[in-house]
PDB file of N, CA, C, O and CB in Angstrom:
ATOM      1  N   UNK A   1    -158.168  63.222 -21.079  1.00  0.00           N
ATOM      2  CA  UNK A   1    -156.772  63.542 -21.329  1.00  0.00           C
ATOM      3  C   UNK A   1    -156.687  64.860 -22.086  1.00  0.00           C
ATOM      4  O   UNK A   1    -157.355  65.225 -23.054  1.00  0.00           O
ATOM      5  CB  UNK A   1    -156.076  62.408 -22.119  1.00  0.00           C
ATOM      6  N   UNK A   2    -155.788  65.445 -21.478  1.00  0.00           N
ATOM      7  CA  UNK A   2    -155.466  67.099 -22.367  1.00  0.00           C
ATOM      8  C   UNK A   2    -154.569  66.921 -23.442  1.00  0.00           C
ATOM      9  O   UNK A   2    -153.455  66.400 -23.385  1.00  0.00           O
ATOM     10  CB  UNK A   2    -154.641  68.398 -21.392  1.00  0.00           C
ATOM     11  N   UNK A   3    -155.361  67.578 -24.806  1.00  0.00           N
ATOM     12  CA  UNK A   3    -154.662  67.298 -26.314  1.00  0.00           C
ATOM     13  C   UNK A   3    -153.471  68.481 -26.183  1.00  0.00           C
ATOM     14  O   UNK A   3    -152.716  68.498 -27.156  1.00  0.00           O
ATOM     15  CB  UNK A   3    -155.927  67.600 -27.917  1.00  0.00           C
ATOM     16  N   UNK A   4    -153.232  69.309 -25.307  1.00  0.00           N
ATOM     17  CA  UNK A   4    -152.415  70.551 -25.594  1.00  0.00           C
ATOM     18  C   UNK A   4    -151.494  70.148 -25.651  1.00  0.00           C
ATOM     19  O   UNK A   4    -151.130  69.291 -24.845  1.00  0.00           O
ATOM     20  CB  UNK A   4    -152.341  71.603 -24.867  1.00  0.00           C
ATOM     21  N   UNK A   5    -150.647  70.637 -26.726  1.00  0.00           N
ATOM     22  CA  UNK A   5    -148.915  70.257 -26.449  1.00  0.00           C
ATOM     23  C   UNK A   5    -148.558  70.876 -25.307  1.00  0.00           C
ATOM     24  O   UNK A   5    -149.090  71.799 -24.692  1.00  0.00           O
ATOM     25  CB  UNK A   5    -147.772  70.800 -27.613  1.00  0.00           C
ATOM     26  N   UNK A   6    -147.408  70.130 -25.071  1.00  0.00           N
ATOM     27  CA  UNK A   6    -146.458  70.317 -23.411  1.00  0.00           C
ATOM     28  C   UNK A   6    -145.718  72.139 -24.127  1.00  0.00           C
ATOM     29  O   UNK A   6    -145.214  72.370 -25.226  1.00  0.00           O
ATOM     30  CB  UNK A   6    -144.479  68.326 -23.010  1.00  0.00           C
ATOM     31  N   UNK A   7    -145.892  72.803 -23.298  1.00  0.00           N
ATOM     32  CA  UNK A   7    -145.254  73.924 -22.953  1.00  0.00           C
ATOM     33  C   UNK A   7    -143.601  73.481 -23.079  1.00  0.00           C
ATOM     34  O   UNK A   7    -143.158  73.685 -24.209  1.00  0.00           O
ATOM     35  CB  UNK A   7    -145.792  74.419 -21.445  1.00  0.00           C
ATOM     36  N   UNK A   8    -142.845  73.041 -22.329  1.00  0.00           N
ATOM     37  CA  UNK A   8    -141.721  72.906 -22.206  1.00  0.00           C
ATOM     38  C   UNK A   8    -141.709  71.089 -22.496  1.00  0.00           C
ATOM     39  O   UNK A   8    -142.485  70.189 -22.178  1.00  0.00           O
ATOM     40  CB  UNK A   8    -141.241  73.620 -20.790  1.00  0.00           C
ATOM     41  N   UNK A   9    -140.270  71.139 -23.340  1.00  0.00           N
ATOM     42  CA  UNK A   9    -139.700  69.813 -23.796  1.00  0.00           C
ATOM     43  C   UNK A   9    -137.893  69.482 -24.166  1.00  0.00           C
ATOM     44  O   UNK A   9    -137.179  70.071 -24.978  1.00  0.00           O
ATOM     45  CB  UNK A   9    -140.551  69.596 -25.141  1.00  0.00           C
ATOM     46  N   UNK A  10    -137.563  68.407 -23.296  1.00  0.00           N
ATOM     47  CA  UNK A  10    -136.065  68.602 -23.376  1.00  0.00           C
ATOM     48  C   UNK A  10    -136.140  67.060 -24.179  1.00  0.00           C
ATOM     49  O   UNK A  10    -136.607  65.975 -23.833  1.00  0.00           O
ATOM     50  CB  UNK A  10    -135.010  68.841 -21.649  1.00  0.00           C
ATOM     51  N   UNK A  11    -135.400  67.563 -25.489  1.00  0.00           N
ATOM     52  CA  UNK A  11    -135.078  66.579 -26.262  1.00  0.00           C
ATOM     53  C   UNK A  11    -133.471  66.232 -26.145  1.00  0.00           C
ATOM     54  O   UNK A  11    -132.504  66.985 -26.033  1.00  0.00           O
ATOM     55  CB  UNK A  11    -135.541  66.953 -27.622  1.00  0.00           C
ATOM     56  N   UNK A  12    -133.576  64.626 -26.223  1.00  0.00           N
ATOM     57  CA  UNK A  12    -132.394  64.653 -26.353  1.00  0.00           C
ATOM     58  C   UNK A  12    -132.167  63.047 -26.591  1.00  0.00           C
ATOM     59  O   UNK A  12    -132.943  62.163 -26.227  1.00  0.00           O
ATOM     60  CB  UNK A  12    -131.719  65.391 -25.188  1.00  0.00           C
ATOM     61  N   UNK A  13    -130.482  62.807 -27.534  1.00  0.00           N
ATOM     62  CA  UNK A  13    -130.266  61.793 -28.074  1.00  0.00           C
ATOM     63  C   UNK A  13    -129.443  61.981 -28.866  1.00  0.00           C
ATOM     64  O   UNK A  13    -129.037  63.143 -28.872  1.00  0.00           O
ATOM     65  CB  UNK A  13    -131.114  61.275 -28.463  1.00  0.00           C
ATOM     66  N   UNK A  14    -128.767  60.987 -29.931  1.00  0.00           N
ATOM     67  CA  UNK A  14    -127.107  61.028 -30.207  1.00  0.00           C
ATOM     68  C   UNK A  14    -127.604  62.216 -31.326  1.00  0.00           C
ATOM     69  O   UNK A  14    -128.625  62.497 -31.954  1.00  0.00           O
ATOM     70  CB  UNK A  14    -126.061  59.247 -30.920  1.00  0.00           C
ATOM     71  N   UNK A  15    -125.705  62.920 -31.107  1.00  0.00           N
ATOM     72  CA  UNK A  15    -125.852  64.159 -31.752  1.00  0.00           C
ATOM     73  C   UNK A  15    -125.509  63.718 -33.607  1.00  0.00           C
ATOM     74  O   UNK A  15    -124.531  63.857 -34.340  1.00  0.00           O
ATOM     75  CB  UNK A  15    -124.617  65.388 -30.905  1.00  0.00           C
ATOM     76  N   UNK A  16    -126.726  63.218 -33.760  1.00  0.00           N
ATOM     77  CA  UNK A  16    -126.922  63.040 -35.385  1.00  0.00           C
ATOM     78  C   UNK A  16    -128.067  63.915 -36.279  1.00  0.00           C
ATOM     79  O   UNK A  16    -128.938  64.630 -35.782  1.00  0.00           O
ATOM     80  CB  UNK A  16    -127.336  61.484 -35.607  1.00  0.00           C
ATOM     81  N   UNK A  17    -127.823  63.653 -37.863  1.00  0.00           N
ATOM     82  CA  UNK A  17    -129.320  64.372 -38.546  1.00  0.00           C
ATOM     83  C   UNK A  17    -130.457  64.245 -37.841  1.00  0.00           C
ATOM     84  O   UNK A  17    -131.141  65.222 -37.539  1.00  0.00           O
ATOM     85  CB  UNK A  17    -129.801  63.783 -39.902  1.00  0.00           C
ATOM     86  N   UNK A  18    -130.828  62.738 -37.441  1.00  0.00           N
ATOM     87  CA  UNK A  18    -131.897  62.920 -36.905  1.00  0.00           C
ATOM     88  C   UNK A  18    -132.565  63.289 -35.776  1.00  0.00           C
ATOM     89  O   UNK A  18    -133.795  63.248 -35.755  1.00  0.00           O
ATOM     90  CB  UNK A  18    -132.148  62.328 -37.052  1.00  0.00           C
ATOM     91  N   UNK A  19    -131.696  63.771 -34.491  1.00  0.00           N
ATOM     92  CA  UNK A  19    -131.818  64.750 -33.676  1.00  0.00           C
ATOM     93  C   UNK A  19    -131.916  66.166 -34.247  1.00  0.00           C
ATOM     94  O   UNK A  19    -133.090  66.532 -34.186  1.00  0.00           O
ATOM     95  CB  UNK A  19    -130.837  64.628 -32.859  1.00  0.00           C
ATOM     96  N   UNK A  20    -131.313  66.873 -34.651  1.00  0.00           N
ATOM     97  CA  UNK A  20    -131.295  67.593 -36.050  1.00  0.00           C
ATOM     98  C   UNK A  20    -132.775  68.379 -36.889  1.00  0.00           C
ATOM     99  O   UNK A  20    -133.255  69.473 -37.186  1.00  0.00           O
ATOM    100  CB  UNK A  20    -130.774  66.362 -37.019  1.00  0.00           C
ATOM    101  N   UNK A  21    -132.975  67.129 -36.963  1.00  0.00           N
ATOM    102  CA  UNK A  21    -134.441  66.932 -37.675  1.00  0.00           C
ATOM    103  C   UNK A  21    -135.249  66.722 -36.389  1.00  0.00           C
ATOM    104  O   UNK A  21    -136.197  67.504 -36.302  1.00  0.00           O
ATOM    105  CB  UNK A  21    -134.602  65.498 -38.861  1.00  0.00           C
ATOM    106  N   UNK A  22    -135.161  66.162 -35.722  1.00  0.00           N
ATOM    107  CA  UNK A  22    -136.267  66.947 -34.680  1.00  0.00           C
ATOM    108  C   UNK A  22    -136.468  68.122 -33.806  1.00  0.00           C
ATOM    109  O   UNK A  22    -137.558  68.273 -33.255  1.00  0.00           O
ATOM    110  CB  UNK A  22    -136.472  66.316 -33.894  1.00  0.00           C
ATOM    111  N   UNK A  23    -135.791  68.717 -33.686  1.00  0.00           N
ATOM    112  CA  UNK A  23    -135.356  70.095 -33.180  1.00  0.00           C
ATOM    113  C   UNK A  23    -135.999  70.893 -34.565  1.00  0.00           C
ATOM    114  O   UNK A  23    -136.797  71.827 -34.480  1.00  0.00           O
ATOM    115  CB  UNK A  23    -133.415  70.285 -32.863  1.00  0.00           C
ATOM    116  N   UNK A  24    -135.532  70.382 -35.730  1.00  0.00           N
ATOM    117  CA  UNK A  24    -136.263  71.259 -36.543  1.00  0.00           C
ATOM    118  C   UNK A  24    -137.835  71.469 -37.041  1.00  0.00           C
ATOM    119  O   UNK A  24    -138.469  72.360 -37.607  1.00  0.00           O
ATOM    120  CB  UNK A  24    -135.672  71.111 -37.450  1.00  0.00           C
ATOM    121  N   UNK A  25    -138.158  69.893 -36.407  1.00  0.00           N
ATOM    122  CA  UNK A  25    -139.496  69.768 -36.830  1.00  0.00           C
ATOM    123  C   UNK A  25    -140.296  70.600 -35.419  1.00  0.00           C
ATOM    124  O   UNK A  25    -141.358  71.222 -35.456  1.00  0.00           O
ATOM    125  CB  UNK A  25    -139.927  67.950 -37.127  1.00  0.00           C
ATOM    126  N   UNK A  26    -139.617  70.425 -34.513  1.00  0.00           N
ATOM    127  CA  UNK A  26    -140.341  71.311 -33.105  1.00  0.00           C
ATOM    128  C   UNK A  26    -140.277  72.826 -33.559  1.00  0.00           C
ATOM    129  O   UNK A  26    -141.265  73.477 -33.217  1.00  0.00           O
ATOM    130  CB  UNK A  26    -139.309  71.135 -31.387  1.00  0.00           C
ATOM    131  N   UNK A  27    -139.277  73.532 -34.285  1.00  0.00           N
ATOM    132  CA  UNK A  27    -139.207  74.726 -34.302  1.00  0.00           C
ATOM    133  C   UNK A  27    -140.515  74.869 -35.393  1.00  0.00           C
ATOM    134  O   UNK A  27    -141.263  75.646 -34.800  1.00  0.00           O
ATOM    135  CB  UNK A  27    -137.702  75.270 -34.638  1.00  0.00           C
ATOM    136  N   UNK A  28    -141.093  74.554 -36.540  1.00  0.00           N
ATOM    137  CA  UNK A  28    -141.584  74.147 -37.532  1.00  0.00           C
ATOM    138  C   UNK A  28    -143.023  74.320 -36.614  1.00  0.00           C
ATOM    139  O   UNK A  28    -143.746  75.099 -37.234  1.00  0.00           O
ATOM    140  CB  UNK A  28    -140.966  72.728 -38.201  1.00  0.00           C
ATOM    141  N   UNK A  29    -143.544  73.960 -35.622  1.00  0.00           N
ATOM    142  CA  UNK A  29    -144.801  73.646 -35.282  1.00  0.00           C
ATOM    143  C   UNK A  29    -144.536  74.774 -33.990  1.00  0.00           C
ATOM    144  O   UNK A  29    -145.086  74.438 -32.941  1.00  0.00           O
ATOM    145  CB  UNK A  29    -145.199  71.861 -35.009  1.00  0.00           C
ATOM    146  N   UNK A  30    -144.003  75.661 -33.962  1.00  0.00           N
ATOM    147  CA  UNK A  30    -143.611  76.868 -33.123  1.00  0.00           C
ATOM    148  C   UNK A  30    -143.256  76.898 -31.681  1.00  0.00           C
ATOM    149  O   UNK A  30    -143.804  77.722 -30.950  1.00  0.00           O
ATOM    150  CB  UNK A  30    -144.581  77.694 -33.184  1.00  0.00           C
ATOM    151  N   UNK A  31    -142.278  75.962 -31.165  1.00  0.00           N
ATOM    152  CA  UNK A  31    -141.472  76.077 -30.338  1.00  0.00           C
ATOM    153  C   UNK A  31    -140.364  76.799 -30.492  1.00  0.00           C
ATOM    154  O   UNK A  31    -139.977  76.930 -31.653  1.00  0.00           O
ATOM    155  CB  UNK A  31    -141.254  75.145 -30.050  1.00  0.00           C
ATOM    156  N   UNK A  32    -139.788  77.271 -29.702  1.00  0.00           N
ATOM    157  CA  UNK A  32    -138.349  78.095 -30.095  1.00  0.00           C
ATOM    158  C   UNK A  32    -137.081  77.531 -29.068  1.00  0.00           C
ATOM    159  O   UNK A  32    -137.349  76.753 -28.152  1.00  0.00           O
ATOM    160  CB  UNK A  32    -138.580  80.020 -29.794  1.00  0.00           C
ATOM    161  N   UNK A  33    -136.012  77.892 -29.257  1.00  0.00           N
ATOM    162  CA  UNK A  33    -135.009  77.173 -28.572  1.00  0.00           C
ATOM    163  C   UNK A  33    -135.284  77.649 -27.320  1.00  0.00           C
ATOM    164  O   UNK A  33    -136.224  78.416 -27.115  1.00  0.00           O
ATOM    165  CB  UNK A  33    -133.577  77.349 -29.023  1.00  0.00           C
ATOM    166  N   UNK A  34    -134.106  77.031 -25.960  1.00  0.00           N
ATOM    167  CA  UNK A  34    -134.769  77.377 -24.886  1.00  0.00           C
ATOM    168  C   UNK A  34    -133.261  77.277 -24.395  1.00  0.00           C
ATOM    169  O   UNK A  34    -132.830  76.126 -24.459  1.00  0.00           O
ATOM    170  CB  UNK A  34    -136.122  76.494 -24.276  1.00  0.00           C
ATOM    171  N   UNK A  35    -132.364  78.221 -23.920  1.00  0.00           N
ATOM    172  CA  UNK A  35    -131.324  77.917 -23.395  1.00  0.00           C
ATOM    173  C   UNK A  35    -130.315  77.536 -24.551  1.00  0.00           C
ATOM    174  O   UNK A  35    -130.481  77.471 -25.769  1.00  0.00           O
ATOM    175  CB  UNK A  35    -131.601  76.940 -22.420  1.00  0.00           C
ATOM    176  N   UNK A  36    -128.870  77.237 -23.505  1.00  0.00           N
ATOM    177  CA  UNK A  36    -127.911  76.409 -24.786  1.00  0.00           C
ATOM    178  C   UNK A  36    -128.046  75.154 -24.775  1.00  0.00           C
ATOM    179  O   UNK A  36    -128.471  74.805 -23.674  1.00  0.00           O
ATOM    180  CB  UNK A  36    -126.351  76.522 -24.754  1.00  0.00           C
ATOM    181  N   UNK A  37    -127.848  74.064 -25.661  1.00  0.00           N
ATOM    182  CA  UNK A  37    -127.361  73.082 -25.978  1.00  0.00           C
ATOM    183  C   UNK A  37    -126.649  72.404 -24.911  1.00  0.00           C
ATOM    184  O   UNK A  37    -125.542  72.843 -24.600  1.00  0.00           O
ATOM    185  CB  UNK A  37    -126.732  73.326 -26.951  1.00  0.00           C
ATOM    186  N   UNK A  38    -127.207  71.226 -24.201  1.00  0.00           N
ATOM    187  CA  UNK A  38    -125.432  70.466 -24.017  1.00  0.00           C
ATOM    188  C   UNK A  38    -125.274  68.941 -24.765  1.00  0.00           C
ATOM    189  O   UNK A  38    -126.129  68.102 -25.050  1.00  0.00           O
ATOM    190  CB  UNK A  38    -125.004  70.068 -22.001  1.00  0.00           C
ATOM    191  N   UNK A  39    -123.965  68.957 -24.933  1.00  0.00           N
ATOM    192  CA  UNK A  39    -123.624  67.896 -24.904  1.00  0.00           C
ATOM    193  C   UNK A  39    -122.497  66.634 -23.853  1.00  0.00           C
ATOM    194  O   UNK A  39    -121.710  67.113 -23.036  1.00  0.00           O
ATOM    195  CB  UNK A  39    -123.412  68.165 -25.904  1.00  0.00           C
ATOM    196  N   UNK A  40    -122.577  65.319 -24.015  1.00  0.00           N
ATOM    197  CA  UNK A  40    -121.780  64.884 -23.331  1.00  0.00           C
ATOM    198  C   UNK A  40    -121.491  63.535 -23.793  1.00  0.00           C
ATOM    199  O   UNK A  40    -122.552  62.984 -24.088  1.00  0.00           O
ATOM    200  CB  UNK A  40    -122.138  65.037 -22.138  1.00  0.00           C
ATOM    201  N   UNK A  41    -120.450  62.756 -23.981  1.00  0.00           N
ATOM    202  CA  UNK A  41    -119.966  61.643 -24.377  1.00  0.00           C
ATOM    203  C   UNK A  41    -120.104  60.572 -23.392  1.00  0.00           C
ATOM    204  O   UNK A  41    -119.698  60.655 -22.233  1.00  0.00           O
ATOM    205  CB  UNK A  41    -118.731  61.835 -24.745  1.00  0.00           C
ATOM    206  N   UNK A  42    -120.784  59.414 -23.983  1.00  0.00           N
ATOM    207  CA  UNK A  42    -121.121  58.190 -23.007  1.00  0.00           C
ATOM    208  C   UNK A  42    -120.278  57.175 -23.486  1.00  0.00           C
ATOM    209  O   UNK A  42    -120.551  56.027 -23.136  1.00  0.00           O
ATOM    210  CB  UNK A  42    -122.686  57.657 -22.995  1.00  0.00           C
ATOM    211  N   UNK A  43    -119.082  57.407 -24.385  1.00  0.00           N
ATOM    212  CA  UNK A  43    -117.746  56.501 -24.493  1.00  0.00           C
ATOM    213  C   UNK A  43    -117.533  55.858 -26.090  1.00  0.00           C
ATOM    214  O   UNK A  43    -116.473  55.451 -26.564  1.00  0.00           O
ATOM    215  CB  UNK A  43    -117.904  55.103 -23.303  1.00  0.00           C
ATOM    216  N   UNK A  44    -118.955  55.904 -26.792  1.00  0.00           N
ATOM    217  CA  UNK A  44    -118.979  56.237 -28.111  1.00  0.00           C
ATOM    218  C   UNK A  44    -119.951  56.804 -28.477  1.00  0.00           C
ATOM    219  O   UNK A  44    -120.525  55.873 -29.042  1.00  0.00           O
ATOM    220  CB  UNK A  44    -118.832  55.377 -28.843  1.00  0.00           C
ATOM    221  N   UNK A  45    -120.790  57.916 -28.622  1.00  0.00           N
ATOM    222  CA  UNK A  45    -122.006  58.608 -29.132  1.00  0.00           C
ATOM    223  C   UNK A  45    -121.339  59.841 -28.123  1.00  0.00           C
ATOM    224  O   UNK A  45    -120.739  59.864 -27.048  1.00  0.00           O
ATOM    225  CB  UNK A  45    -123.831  57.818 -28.825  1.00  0.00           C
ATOM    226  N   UNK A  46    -121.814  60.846 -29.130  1.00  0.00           N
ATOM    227  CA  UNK A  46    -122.279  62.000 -28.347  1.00  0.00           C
ATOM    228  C   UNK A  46    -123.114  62.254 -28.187  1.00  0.00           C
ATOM    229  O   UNK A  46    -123.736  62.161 -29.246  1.00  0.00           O
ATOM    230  CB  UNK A  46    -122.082  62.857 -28.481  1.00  0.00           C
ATOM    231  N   UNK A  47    -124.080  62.797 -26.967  1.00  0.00           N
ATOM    232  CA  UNK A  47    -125.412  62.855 -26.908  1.00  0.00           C
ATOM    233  C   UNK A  47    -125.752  64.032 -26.631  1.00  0.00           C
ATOM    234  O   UNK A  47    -125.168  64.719 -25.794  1.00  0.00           O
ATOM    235  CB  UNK A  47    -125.954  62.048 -26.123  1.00  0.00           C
ATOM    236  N   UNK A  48    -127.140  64.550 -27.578  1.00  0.00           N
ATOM    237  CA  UNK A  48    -126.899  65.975 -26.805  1.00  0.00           C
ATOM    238  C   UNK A  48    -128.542  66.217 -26.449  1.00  0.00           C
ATOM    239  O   UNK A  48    -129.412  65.411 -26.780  1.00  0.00           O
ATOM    240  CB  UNK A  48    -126.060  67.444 -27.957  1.00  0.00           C
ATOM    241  N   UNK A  49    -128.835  67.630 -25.624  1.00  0.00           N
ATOM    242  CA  UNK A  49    -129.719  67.781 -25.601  1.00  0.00           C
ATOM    243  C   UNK A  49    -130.357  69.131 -25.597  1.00  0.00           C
ATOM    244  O   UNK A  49    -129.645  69.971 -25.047  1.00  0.00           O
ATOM    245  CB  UNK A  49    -129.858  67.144 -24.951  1.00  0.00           C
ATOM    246  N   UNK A  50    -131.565  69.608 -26.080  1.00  0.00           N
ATOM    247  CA  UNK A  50    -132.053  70.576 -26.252  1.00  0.00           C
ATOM    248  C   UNK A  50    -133.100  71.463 -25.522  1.00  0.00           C
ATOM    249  O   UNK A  50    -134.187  70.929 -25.746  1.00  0.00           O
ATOM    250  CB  UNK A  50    -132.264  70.335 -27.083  1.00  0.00           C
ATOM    251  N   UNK A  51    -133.232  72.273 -24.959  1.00  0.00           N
ATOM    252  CA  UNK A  51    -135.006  72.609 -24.309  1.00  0.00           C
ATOM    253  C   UNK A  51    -135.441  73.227 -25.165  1.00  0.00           C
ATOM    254  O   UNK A  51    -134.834  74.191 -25.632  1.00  0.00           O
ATOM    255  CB  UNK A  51    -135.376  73.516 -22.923  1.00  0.00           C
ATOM    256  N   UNK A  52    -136.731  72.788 -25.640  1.00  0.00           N
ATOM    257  CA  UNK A  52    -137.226  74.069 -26.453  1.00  0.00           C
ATOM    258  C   UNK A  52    -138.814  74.305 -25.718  1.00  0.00           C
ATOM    259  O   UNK A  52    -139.418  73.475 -25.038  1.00  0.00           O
ATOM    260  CB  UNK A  52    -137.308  73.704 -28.430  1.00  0.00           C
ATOM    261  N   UNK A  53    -139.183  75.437 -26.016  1.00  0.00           N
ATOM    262  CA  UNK A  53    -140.299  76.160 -24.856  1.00  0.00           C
ATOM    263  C   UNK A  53    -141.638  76.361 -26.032  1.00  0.00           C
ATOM    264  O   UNK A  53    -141.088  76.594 -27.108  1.00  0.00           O
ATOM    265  CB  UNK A  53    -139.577  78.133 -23.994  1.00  0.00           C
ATOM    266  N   UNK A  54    -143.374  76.354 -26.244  1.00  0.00           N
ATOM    267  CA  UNK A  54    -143.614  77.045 -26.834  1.00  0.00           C
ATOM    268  C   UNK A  54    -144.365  77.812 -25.762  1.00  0.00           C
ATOM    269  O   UNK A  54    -144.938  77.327 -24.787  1.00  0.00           O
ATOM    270  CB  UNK A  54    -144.040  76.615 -27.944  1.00  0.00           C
ATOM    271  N   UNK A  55    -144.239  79.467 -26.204  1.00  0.00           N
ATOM    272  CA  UNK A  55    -145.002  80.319 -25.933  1.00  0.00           C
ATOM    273  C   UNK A  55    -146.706  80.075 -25.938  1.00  0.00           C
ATOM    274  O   UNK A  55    -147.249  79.134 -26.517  1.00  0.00           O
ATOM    275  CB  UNK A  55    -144.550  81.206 -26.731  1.00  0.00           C
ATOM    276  N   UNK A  56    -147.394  81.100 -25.189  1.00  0.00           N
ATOM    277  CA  UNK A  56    -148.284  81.401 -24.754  1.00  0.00           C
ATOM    278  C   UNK A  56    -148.666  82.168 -26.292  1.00  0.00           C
ATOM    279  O   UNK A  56    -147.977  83.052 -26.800  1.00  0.00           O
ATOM    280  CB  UNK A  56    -148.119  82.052 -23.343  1.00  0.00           C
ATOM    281  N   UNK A  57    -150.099  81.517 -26.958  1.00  0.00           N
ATOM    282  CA  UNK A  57    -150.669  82.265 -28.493  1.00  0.00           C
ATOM    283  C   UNK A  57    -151.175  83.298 -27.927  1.00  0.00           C
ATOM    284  O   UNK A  57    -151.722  84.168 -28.605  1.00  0.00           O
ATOM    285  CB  UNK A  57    -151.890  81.489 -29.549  1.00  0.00           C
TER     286      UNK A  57
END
């Protein structure tokens, strides 16, 4: 099995701190954002989601 982190990763889940906090902990270990944001309402939560990309060291 390959230990490399995934190149590309779309996070996503209700738009709270702790989405929040993971987006920040990905930027933290050097991913960077990837695109905009979406979000969308499933009738109570908003959910959103993120791509973030890491580069080539």
């Amino acid at each position: 099995m390959d230990d490399q982190p995934l190149r590309y990763r779309l996070i996503t889940g209700a738009d709270d701190a702790s989405f929040c906090e993971r987006i920040s902990g990905l930027l933290e270990q050097g991913y960077r954002l990837y695109g905009s944001p979406a979000v969308t309402f499933n009738g109570s939560t908003v959910i959103a989601a993120q791509a973030v990309i890491l580069d080539d060291e």
